[in-house]
N, CA, C and O atoms as CSV, one atom per row, in Angstrom:
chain,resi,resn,atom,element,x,y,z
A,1,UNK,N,N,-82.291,163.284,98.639
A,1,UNK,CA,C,-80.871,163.271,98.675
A,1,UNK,C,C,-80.348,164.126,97.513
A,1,UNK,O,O,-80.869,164.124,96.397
A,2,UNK,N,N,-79.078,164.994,97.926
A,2,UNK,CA,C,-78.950,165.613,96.670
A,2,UNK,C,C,-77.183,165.383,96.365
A,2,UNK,O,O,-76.295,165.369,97.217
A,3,UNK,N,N,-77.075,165.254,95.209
A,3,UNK,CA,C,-76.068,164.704,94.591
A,3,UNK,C,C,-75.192,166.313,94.510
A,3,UNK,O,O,-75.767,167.393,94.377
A,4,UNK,N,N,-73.868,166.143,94.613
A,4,UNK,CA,C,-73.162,167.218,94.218
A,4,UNK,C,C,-72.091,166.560,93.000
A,4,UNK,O,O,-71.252,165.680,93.198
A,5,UNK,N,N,-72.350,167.176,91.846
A,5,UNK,CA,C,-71.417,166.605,90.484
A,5,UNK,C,C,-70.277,167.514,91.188
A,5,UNK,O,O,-70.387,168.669,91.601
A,6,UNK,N,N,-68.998,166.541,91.208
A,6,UNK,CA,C,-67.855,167.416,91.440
A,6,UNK,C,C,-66.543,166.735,90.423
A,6,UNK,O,O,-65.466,166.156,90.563
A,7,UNK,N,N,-67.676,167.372,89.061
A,7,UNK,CA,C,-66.664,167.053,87.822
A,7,UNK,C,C,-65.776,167.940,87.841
A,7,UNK,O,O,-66.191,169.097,87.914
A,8,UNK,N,N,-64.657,167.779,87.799
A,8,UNK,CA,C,-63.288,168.929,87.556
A,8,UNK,C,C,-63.189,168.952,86.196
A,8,UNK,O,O,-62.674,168.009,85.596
A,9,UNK,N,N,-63.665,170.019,85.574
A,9,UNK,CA,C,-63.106,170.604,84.074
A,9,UNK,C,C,-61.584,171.284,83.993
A,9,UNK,O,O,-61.113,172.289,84.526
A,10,UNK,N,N,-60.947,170.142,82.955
A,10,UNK,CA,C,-59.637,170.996,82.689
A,10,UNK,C,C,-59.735,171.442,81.368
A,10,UNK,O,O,-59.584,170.714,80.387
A,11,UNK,N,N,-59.960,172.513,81.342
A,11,UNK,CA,C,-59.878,173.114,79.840
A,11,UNK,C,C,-58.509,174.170,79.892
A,11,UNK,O,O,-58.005,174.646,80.909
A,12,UNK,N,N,-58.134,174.349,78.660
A,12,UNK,CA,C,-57.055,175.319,77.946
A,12,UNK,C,C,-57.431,176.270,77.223
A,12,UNK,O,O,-58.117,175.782,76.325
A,13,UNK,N,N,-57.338,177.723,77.080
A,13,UNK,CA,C,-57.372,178.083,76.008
A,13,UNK,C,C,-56.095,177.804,74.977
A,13,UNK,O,O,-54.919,178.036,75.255
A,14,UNK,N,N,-56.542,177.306,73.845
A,14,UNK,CA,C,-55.482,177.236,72.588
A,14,UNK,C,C,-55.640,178.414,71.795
A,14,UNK,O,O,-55.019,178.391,70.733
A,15,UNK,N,N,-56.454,179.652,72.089
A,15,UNK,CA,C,-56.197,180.570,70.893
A,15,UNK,C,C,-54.561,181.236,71.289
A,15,UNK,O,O,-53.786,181.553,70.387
A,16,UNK,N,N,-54.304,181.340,72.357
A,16,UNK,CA,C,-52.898,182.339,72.610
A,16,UNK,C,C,-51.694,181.045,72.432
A,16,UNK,O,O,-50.507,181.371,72.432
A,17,UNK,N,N,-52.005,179.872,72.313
A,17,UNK,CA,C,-51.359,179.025,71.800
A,17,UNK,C,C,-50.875,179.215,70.103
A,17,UNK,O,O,-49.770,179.244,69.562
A,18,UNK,N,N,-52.098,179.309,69.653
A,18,UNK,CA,C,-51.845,179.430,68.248
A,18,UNK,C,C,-51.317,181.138,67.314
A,18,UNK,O,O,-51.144,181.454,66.137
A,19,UNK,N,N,-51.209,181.986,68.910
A,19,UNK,CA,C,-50.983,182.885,68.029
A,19,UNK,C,C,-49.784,182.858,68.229
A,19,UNK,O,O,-49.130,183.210,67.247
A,20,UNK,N,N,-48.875,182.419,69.623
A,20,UNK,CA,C,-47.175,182.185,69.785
A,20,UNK,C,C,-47.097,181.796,68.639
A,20,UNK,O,O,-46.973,182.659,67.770
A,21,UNK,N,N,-47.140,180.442,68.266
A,21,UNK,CA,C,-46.625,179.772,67.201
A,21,UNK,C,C,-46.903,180.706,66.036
A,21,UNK,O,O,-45.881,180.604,65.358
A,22,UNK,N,N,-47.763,181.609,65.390
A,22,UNK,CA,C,-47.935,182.078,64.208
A,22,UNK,C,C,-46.780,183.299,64.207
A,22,UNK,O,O,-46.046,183.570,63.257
A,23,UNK,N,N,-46.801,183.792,65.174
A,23,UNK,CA,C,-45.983,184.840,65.947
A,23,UNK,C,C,-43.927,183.931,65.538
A,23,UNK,O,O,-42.880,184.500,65.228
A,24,UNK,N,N,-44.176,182.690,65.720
A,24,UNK,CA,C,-43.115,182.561,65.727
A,24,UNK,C,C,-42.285,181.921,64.136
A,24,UNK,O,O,-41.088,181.896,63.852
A,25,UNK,N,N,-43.312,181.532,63.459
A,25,UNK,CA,C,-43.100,181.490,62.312
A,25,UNK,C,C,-42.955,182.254,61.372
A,25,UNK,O,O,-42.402,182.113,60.282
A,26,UNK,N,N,-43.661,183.371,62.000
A,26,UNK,CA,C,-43.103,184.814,60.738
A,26,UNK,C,C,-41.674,185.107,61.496
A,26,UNK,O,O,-40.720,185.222,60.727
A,27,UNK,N,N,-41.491,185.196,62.408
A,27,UNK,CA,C,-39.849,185.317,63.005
A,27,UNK,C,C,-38.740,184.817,62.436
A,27,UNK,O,O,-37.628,185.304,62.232
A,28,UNK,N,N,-39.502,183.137,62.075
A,28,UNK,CA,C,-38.136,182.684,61.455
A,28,UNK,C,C,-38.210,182.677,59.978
A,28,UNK,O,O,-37.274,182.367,59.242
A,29,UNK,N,N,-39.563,183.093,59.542
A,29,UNK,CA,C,-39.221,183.416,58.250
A,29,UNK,C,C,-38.679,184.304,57.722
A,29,UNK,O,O,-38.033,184.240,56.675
A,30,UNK,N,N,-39.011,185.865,58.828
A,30,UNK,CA,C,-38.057,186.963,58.377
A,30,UNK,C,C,-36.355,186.830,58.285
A,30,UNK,O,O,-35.711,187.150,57.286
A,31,UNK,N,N,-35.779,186.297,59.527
A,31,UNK,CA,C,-34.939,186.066,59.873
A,31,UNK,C,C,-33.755,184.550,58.814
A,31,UNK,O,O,-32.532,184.475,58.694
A,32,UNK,N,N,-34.486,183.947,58.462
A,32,UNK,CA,C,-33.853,183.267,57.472
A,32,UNK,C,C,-33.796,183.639,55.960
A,32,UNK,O,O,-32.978,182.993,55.305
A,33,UNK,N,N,-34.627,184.699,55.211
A,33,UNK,CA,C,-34.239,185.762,54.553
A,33,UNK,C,C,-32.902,186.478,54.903
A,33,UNK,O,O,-32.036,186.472,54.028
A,34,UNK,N,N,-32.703,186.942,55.792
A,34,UNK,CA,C,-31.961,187.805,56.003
A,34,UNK,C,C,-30.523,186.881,56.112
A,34,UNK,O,O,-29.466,187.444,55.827
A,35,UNK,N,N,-30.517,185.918,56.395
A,35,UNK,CA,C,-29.417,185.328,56.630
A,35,UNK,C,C,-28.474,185.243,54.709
A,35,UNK,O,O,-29.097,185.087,53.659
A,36,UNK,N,N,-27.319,185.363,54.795
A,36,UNK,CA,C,-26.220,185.742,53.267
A,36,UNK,C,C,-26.245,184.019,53.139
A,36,UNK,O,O,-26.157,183.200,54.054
A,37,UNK,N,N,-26.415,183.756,51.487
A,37,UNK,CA,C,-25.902,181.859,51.437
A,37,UNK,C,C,-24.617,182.503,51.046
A,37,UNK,O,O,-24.336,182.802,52.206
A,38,UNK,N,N,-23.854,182.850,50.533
A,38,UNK,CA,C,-21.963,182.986,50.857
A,38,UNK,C,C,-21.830,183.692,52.149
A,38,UNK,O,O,-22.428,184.616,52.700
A,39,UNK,N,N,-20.807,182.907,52.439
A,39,UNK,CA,C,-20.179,182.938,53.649
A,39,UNK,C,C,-19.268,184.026,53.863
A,39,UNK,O,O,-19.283,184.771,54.843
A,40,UNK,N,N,-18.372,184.082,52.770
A,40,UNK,CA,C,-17.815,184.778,52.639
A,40,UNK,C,C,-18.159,186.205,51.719
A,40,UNK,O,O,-18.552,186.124,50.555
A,41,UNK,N,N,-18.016,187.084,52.193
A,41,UNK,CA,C,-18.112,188.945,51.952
A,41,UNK,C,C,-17.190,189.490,50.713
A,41,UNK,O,O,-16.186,190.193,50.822
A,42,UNK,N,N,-17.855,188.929,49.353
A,42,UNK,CA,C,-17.350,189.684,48.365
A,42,UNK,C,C,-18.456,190.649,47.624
A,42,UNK,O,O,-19.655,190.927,47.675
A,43,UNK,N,N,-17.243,190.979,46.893
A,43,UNK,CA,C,-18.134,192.313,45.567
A,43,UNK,C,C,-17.379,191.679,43.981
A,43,UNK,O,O,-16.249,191.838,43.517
A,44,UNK,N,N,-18.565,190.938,43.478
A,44,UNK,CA,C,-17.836,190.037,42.837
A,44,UNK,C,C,-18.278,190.941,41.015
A,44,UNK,O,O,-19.274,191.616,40.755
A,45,UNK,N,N,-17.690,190.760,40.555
A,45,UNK,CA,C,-17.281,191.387,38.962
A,45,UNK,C,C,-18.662,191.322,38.341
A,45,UNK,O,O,-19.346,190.320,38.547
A,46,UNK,N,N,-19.171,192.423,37.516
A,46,UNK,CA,C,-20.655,192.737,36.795
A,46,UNK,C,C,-20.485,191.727,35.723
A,46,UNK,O,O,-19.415,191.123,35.655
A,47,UNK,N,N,-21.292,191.525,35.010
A,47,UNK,CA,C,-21.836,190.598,33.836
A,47,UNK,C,C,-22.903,190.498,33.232
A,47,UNK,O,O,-23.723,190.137,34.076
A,48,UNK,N,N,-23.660,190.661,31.726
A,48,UNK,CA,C,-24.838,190.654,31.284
A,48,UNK,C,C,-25.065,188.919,30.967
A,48,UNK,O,O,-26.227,188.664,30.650
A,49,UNK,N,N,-24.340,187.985,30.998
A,49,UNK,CA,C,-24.015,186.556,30.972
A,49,UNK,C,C,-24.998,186.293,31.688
A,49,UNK,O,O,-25.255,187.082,32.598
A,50,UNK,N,N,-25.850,185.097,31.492
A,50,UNK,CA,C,-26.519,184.440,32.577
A,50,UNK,C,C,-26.494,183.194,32.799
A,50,UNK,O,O,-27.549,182.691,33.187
A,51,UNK,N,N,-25.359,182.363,32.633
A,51,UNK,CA,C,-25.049,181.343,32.608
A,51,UNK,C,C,-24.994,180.734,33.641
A,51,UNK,O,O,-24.063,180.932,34.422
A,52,UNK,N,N,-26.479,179.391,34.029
A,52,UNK,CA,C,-26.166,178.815,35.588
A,52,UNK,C,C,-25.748,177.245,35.445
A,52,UNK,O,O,-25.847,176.536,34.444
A,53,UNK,N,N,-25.345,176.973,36.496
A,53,UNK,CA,C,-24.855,175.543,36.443
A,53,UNK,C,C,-25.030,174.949,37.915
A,53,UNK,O,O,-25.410,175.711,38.805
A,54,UNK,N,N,-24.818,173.884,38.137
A,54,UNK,CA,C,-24.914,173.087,39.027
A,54,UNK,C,C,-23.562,172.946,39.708
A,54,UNK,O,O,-22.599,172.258,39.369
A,55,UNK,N,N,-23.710,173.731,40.714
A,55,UNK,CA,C,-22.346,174.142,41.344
A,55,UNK,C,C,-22.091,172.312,42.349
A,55,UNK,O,O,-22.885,171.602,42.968
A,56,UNK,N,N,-20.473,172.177,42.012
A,56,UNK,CA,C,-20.720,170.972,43.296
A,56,UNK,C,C,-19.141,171.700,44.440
A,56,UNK,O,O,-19.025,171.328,45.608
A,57,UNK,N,N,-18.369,172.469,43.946
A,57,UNK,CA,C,-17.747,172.801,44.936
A,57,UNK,C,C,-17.333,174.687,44.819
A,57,UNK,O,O,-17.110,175.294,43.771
A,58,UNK,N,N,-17.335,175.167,45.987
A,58,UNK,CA,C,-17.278,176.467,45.627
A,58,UNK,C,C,-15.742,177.041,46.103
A,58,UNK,O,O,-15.385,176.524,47.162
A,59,UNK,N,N,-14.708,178.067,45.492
A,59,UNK,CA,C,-13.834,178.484,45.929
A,59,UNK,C,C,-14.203,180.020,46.047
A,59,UNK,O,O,-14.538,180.732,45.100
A,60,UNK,N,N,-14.086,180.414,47.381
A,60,UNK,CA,C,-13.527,181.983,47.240
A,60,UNK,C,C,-12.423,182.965,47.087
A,60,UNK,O,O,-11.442,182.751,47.799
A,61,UNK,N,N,-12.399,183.604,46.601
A,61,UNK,CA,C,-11.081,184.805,47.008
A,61,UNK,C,C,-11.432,185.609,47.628
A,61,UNK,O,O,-12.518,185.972,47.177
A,62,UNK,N,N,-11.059,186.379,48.777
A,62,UNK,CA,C,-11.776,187.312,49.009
A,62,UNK,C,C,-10.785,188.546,48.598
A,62,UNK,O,O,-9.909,188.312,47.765
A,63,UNK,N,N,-10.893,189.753,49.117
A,63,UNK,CA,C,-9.771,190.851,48.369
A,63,UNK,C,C,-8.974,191.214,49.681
A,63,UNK,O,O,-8.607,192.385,49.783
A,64,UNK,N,N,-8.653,190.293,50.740
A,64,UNK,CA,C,-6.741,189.842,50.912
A,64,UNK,C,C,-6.124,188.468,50.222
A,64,UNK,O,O,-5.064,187.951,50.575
A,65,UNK,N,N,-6.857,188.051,49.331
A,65,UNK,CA,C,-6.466,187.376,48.418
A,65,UNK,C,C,-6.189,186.010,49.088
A,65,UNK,O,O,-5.243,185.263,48.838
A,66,UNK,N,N,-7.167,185.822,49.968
A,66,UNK,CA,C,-7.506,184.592,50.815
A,66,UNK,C,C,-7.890,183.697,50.281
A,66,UNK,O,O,-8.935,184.110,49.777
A,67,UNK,N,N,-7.731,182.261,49.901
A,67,UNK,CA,C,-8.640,181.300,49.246
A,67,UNK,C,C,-9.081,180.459,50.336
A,67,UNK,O,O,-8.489,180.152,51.371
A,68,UNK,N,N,-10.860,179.971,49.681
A,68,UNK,CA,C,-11.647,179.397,51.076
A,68,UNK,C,C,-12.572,178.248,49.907
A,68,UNK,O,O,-13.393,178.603,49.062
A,69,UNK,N,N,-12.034,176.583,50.261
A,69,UNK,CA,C,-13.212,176.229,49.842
A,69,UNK,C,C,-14.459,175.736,50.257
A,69,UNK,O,O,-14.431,174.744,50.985
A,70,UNK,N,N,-15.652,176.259,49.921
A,70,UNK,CA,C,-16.471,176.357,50.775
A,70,UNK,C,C,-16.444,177.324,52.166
A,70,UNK,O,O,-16.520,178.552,52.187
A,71,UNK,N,N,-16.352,176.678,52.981
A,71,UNK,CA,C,-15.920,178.202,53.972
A,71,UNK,C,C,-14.707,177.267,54.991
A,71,UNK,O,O,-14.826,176.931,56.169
A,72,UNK,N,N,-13.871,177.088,54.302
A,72,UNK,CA,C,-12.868,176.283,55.196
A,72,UNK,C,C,-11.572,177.201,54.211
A,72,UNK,O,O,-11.453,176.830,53.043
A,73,UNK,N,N,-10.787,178.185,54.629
A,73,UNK,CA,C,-9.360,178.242,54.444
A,73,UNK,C,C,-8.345,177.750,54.142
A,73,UNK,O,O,-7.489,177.223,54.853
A,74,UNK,N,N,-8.402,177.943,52.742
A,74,UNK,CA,C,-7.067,177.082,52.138
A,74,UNK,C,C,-5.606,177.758,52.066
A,74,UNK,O,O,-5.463,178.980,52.078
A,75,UNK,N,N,-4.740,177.020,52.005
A,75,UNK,CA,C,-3.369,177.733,51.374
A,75,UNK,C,C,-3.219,176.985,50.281
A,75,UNK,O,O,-3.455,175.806,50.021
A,76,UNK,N,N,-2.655,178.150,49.516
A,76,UNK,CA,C,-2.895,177.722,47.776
A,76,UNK,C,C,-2.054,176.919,47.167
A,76,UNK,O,O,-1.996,176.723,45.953
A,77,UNK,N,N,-0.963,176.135,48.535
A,77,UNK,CA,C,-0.532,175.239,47.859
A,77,UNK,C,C,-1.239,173.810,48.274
A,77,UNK,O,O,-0.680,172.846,47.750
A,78,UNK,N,N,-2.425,173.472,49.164
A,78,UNK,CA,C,-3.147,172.670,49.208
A,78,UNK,C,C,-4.515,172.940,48.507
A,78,UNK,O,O,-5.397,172.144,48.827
A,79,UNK,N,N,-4.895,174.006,47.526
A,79,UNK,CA,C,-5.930,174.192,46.957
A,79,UNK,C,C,-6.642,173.130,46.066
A,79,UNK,O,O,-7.859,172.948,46.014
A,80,UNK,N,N,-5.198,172.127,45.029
A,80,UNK,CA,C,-5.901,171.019,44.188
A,80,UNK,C,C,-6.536,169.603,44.884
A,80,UNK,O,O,-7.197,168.707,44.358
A,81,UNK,N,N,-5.989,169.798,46.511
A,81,UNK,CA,C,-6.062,168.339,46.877
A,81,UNK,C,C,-7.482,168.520,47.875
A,81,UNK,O,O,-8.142,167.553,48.254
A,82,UNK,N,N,-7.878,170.283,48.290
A,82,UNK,CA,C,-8.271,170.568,48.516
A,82,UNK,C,C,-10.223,170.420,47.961
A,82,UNK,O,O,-11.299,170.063,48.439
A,83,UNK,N,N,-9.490,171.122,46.326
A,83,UNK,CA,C,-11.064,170.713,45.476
A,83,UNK,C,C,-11.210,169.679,45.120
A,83,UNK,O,O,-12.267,169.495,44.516
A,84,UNK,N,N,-10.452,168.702,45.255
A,84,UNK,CA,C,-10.636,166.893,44.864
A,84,UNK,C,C,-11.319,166.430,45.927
A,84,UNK,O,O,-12.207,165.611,45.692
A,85,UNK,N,N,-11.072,166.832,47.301
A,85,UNK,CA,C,-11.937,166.259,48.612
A,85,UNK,C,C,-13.025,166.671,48.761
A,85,UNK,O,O,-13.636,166.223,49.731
A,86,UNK,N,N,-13.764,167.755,47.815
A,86,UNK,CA,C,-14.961,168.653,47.785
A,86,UNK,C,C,-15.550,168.145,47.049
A,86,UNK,O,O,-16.754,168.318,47.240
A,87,UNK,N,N,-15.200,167.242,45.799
A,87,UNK,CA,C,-15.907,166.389,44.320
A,87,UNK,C,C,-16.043,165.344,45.096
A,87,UNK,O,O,-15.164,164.854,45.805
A,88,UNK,N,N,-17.463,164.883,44.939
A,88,UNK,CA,C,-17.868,163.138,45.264
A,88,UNK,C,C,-17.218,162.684,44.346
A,88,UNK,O,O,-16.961,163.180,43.249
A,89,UNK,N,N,-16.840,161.376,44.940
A,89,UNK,CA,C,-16.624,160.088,43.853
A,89,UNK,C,C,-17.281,159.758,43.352
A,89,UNK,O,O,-18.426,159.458,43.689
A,90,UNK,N,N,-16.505,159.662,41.800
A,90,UNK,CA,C,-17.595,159.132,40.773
A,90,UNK,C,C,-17.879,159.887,40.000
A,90,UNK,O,O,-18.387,159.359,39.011
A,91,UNK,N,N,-17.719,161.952,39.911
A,91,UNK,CA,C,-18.407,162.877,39.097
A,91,UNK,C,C,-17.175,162.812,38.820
A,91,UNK,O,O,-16.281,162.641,39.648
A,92,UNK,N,N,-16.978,163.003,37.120
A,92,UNK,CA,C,-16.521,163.447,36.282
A,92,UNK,C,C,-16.081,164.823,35.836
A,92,UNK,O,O,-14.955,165.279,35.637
A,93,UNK,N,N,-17.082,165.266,35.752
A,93,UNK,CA,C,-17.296,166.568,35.065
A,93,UNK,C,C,-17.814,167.840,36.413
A,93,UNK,O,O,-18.544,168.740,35.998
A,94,UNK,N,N,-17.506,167.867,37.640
A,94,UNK,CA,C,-17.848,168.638,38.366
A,94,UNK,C,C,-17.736,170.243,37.923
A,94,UNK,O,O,-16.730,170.720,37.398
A,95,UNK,N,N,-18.546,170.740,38.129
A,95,UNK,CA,C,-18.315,172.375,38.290
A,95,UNK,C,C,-17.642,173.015,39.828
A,95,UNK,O,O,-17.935,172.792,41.003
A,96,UNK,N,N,-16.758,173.777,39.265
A,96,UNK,CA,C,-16.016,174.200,40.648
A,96,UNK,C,C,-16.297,176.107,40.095
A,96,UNK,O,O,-15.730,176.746,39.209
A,97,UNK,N,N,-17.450,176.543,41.122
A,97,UNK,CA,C,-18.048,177.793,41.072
A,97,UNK,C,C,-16.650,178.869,41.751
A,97,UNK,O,O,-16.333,178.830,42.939
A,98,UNK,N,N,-16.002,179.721,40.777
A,98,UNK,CA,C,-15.124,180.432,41.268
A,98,UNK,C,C,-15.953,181.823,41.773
A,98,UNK,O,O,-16.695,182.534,41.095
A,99,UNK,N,N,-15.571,181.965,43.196
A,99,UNK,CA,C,-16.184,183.767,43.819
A,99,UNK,C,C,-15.252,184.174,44.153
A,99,UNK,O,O,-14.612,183.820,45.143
A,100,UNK,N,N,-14.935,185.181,43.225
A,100,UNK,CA,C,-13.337,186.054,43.123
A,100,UNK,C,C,-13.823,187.764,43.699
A,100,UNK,O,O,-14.521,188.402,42.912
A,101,UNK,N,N,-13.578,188.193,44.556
A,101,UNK,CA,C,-13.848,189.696,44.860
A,101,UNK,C,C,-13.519,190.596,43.105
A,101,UNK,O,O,-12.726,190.257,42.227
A,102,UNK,N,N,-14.134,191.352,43.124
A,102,UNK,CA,C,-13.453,192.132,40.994
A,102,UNK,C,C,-12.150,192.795,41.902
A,102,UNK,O,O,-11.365,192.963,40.968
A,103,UNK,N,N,-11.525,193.206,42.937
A,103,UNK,CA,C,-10.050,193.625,42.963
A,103,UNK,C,C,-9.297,192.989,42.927
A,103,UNK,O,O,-8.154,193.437,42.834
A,104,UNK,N,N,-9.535,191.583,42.982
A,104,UNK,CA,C,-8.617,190.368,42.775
A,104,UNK,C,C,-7.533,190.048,41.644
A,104,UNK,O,O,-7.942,189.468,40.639
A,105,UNK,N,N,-6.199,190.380,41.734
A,105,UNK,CA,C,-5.761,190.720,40.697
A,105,UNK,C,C,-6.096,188.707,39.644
A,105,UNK,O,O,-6.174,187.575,40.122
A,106,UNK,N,N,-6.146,188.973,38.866
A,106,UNK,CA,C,-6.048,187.869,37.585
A,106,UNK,C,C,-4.865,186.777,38.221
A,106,UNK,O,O,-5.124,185.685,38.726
A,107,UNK,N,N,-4.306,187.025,38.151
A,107,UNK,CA,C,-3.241,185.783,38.923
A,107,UNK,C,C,-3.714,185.094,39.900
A,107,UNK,O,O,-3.133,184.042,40.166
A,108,UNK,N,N,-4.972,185.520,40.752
A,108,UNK,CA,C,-4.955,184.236,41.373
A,108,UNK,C,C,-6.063,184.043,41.340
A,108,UNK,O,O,-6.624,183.900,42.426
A,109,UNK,N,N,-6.818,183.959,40.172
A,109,UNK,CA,C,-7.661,183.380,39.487
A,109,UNK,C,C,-7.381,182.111,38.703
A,109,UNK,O,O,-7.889,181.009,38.497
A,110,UNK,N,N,-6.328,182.818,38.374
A,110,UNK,CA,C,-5.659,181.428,37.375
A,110,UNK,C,C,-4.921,180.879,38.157
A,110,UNK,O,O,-4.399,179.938,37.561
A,111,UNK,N,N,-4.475,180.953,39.474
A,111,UNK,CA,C,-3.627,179.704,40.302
A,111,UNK,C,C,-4.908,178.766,40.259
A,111,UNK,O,O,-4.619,177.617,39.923
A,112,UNK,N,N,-6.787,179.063,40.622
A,112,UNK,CA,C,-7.610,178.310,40.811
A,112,UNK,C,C,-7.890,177.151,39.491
A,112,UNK,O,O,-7.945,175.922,39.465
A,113,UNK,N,N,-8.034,178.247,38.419
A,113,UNK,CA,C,-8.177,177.150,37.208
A,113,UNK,C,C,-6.879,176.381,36.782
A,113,UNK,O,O,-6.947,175.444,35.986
A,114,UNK,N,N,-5.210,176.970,37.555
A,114,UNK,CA,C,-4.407,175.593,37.028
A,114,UNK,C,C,-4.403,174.490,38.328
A,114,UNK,O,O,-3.962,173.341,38.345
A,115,UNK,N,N,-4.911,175.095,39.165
A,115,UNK,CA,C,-5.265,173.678,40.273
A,115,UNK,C,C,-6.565,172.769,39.701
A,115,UNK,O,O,-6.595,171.539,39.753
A,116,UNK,N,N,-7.407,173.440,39.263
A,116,UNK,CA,C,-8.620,172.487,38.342
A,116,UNK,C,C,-7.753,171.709,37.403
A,116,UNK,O,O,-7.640,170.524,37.718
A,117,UNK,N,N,-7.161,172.059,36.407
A,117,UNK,CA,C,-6.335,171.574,34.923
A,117,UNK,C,C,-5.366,170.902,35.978
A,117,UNK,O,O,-4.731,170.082,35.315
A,118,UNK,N,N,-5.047,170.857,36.953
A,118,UNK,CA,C,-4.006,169.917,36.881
A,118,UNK,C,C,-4.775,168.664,37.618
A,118,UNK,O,O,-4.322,167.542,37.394
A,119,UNK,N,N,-5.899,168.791,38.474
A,119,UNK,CA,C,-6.666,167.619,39.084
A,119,UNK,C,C,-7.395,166.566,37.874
A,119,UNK,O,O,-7.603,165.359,37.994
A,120,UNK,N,N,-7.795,167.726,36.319
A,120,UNK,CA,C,-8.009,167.235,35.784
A,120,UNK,C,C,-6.987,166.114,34.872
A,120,UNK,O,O,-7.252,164.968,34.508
A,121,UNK,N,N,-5.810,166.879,34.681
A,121,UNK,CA,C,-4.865,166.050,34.218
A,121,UNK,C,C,-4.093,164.892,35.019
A,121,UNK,O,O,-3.355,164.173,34.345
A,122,UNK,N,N,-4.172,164.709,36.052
A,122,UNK,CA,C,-4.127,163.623,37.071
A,122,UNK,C,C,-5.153,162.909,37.346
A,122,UNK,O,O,-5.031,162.443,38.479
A,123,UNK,N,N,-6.269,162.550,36.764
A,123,UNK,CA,C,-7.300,161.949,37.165
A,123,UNK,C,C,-7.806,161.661,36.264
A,123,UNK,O,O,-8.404,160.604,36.465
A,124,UNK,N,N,-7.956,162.090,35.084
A,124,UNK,CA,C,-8.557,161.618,33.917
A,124,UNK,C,C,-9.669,162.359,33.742
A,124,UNK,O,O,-10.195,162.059,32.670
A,125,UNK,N,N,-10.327,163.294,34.397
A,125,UNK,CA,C,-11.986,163.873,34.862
A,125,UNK,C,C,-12.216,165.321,33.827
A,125,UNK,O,O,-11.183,165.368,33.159
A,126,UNK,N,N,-12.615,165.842,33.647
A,126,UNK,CA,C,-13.510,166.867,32.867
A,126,UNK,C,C,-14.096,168.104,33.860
A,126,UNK,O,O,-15.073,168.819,33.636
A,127,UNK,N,N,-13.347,168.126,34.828
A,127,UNK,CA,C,-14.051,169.154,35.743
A,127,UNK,C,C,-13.667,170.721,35.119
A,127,UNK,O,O,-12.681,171.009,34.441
A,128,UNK,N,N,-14.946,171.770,35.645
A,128,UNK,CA,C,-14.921,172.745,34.592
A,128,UNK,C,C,-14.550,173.638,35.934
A,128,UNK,O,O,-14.504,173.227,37.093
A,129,UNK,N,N,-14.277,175.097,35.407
A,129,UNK,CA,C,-14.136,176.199,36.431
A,129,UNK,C,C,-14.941,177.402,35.481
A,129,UNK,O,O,-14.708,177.894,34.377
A,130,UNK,N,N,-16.103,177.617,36.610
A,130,UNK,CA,C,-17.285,178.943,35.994
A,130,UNK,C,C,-16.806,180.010,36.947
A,130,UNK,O,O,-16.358,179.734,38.060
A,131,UNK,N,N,-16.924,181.331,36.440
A,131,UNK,CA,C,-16.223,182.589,37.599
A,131,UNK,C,C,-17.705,183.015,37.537
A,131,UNK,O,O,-18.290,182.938,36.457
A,132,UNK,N,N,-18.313,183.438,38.587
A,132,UNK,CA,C,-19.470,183.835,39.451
A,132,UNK,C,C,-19.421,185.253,39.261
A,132,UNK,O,O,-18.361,185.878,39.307
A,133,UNK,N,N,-20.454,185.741,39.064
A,133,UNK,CA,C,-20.753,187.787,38.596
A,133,UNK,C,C,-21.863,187.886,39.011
A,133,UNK,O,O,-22.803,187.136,39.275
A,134,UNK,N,N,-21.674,188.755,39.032
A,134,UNK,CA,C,-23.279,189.916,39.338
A,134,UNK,C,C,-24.070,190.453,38.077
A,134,UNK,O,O,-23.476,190.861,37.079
A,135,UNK,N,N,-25.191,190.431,38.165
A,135,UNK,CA,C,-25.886,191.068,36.875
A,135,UNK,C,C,-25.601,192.671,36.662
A,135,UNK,O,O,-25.556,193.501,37.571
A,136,UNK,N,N,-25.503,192.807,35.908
A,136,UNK,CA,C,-24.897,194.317,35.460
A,136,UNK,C,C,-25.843,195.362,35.546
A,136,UNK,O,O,-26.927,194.996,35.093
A,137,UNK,N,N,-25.839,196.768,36.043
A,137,UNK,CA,C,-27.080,197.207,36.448
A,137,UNK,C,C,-27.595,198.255,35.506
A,137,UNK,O,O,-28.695,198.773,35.701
């Protein structure tokens, strides 16, 4: 009597498995390089300063003299109530990272730091305002 084995082998190759995936991890590694962390498109003022800090809320200007905190659009007469909703409760002393385009005239730089000075003077808090540069070349 003769027996017929009628084992069904399911096999896979996994090498073209493993090269998609390798294939796809350099993809997103190139590709998340390339991606900008500001949102917003400035050319922000040179500096030999290297002063870093622990940013907790960020304002931009851009050069139509737009203010954005974080990437949400402010009008600059909601700017202080604006960076108070950006500070967790409880910090004191927050840093509010100013990114001013360098054509930005000075005036509305300082509308940002008297909206800081006045959140600070209504609240009791210590929050600072650092202006953001580029290393000088």
């Amino acid at each position: 009597m003769i027996k017929h084995q009628s084992h069904i082998r399911i096999e896979s190759n996994s090498s073209s498995m493993s090269d998609l995936v390798f294939l796809l991890l350099i993809f997103f590694m190139i590709t998340s390089t390339l991606i900008s962390p500001n949102a917003v498109k400035l050319l922000l003022p040179e500096s030999s300063s290297k002063t870093m800090a622990k940013q907790n809320v960020t304002v931009y200007i851009d050069e139509n003299r737009n203010f954005y905190v974080g990437e949400q659009m402010v009008d600059p007469a909601q700017l202080q109530t604006t960076i108070a909703s950006g500070i967790e409760t409880g910090v004191n002393d927050a840093c509010v990272v100013l990114r001013a385009d360098k054509n930005v005239e000075v005036q509305y730089i300082v509308n940002v730091i008297d909206a800081v000075n006045e959140l600070n003077a209504n609240t009791g808090c210590k929050h600072k305002v650092i202006l953001a540069t580029t290393p000088k070349q």
